[in-house]
Residue, then its C-alpha position, 0 to 999 in steps of 0.5 A: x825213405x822219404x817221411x811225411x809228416x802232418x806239420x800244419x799245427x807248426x804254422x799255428x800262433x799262439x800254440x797250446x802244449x801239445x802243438x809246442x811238444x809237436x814241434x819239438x818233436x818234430x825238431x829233433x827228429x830231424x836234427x837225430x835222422x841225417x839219412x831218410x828224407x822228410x817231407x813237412x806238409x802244413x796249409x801255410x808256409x813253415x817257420x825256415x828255422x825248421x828247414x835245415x837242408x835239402x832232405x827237409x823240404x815243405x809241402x804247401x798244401x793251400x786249403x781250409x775248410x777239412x784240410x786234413x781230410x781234403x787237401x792233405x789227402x789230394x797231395x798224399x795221392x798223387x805222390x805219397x811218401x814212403x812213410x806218412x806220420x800224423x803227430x795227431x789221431x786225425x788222418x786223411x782220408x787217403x794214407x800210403x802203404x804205411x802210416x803212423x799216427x799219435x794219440x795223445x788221450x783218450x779221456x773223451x772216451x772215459x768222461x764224455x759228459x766233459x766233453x761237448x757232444x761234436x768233440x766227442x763225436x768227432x774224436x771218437x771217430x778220429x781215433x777208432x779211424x786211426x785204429x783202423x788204419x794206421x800200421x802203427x799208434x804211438x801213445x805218449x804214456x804207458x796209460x793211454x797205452x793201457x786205455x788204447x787197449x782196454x777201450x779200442x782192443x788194440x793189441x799191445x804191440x801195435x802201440x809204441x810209447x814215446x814219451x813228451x819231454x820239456x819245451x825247449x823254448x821254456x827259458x826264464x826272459x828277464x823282465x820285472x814281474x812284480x810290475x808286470x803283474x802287480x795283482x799277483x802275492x802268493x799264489x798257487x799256478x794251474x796252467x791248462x784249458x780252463x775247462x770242466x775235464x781238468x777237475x777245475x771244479x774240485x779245485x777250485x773247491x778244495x781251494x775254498x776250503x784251504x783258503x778259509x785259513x789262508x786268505x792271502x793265498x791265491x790260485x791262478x788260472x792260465x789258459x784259454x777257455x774251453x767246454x764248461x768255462x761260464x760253468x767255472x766261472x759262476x762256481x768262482x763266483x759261488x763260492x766267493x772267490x773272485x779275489x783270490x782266483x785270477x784267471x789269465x788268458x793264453x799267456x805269451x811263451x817268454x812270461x810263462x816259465x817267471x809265472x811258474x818260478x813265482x808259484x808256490x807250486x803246481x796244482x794239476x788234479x785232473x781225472x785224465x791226463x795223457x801226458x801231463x806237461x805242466x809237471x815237466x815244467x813245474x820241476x823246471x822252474x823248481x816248484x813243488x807239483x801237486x797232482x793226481x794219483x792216477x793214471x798218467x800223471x802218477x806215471x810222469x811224476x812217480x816219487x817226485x809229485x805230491x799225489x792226491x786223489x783228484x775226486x777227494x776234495x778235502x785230499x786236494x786242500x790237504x795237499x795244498x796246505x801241505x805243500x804251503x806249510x811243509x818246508x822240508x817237504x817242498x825242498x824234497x819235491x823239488x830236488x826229486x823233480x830235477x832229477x826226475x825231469x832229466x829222464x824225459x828227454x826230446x832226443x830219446x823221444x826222436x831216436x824211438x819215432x826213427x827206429x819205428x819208421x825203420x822197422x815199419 
């Protein structure tokens, strides 16, 4: 079988989560299958790394402007694989016979007031197209599973999990952070889109109030900005805390895995998460996780994340005083989290999305 894949985010620079985990998926797909074909189609010509022999070829699909919808769908007309994969809910326009696309979350649906109304108009019609259309949807946890079938009535067995692992390019690079980052002492690490649907306010609030007690704790923000990011910043300012909160821009691949070795731990208390990879690289570096008690995230972390409840602001700053405090609960945490991070794993990911193309 000849396999297309929507392999544009792979040209991308400067990729955030889910387009490094599309490529790593992406990547194992092709180093598990020795017998279909694949077909990776992107705007821009792809990384050669990618393209190991004559049964991966890239399709250059030149077009910006709507190039799913467009262009995409132009190549997909006039010779359509045998099996077309959108590693995204966004689809072209024109689908072959068969197709398969990803859905990574839904929280639009359930918090559109965090959300900038063209995304949430845009995504809503992304994904109910995708219900429409695709044969099958892969989701990246039971959860969104759960939502797909509860907000979009897709029956169960047309949704396949197959869950996100760690990035593979997640290596400690030797380099001398003290003065690299000379601002930076005791901090807890939040590592994401700087916006309002990660709960940054709660966190940071919670924040304020553990750090009545420990002021020469700080809390760093990595990320790009996202919807509501002036809204964050002015509540750092009201609550007085523009020395102990850093917030760092995109921060390149080889520096992020010492930023979180360095952390106290890990703070991600968002409402929704579809996945939640900043767990996965947490227990990486061998860092305790605080994180929500719902959803996806209590899915992906289980035992090995201290849980809290992401609208209870004092639970939050309990959290983080007891991750600060607790020796014995840190060490337990981060034992659990090794363990537990052996069970998501790329090349299991990759042997789902085959057999799924094999009983399309």
């Amino acid at each position: 079988m000849i396999i297309g894949i929507d392999a544009s985010k792979l040209a991308f620079h400067n990729k955030t989560g889910v387009e490094v985990a599309t490529q790593d998926l992406i990547q194992a797909i092709l180093r598990n299958d020795p017998i279909n074909q694949y077909w990776l189609y992107s705007a821009t010509p792809l990384d050669q790394n990618l393209l190991w022999d004559e049964r991966i070829k890239n399709i250059v699909v030149p077009g910006k402007r709507l190039w799913t919808q467009r262009y995409l769908s132009q190549a997909l007309r006039k010779n359509p694989p045998d099996i077309f994969w959108s590693p995204s809910h966004m689809l072209p326009n024109f689908l072959p016979a068969k197709s398969v696309a990803t859905v990574h979350d839904i929280a639009f649906k359930i918090f559109p007031e965090v959300y900038a109304w063209k995304d949430y108009w845009l995504s809503n019609l992304a994904v109910r197209k995708a219900v429409r259309r695709a044969s099958k949807l892969v989701a990246v946890s039971q959860q969104t599973k759960k939502d797909l079938k509860r907000y979009f009535h897709v029956p169960g067995e047309n949704i396949e999990v197959v869950y996100h692992a760690l990035r593979s390019d997640f290596t400690q690079k030797e380099f001398n952070f003290s003065a690299t980052y000379p601002a930076l002492g005791k901090y807890f690490l939040y590592v994401g889109r700087i916006e309002l649907k990660k709960n940054l306010p709660n966190l940071l609030r919670a924040f304020a109030e553990f750090s009545r007690e420990h002021t020469e704790v700080q809390l760093v923000l990595v990320g790009k900005p996202g919807y509501g990011y002036i809204k964050i910043k002015k509540l750092i300012k009201s609550l007085h805390l523009e020395h102990q909160v850093i917030c760092l821009n995109f921060m390149a691949t080889d520096h992020l895995p010492s930023l979180y070795a360095h952390a106290l731990g890990v703070a991600l208390v968002s409402r929704y998460e579809g996945f939640g990879l900043p767990i996965l690289e947490g227990w990486a570096s061998q860092v305790p996780v605080l994180t929500s008690n719902t959803g996806a995230t209590a899915e992906i972390a289980e035992k090995a994340a201290l849980l809290v409840d992401p609208q209870n602001i004092k639970a939050i700053r309990q959290g983080l005083a007891d991750l600060y405090i607790d020796t014995d609960l840190r060490q337990a945490l981060i034992a659990k989290g090794k363990l537990r991070l052996a069970e998501f794993n790329w090349d299991k990911s990759a042997q789902k999305m085959i057999e799924l193309w094999n009983k399309l």
